[in-house]
N, C-alpha and C positions, 0 to 999 in steps of 0.2 A: 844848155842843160849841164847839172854839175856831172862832174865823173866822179863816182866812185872809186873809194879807194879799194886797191888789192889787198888781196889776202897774204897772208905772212905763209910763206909755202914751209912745214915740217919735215923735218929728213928724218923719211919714213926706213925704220931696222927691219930686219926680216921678224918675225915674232919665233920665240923660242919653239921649237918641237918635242916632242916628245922624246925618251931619256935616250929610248931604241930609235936606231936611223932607221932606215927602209932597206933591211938587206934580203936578197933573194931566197927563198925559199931555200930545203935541202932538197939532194935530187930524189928522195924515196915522196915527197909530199902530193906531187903530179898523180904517179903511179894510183896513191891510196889512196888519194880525192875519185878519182875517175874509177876505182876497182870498187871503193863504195857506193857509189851511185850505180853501176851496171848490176853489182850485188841485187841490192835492192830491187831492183827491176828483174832480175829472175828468180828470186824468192815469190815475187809476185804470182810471175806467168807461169813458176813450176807449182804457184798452190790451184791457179786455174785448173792448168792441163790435167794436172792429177786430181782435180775433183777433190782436193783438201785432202788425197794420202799422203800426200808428202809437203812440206820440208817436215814441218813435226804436227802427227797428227793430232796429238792430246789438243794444241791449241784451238785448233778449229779457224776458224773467223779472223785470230788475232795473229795469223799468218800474214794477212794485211798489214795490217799497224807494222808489226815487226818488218817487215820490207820498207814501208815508208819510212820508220823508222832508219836504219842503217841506209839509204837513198838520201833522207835527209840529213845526217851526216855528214855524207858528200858533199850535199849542196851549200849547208853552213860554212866547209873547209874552201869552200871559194869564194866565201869575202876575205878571206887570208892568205890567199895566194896571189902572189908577188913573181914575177920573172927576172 
């Protein structure tokens, strides 16, 4: 049976990256990833507890949103965090 011939091997480069290398975070990024995400979650549980008097009662309802919002936040900021 014939043999095939090989393949012509390429000297593979690493492929260029992007302009920024991958440097670590600062030290304050940690702190305000995680103080926004607990935020958010006691905006929440303080609009439960309080029956919508508090954080701000004008909005009513959108005491939700506004917590998940600011939570969500946090949780965006950690696809960019780097150690």
């Amino acid at each position: 049976m014939p043999e095939s011939k090989p393949r012509k091997k390429t000297e593979r480069r690493p492929q260029e990256t992007a302009a920024r290398p991958n440097k670590p975070n600062p030290v304050w990024y940690k702190p305000v990833m995680f103080g926004l995400m607990i935020l958010g979650l006691l905006w929440i549980i303080v609009f439960y507890i309080t029956q919508g008097v508090w954080p701000i009662p004008p909005a009513g309802s959108w005491n939700i949103l506004i917590g998940f919002g600011i939570a969500i936040i946090g949780f965006m900021m950690t696809t960019r965090w780097r150690s």
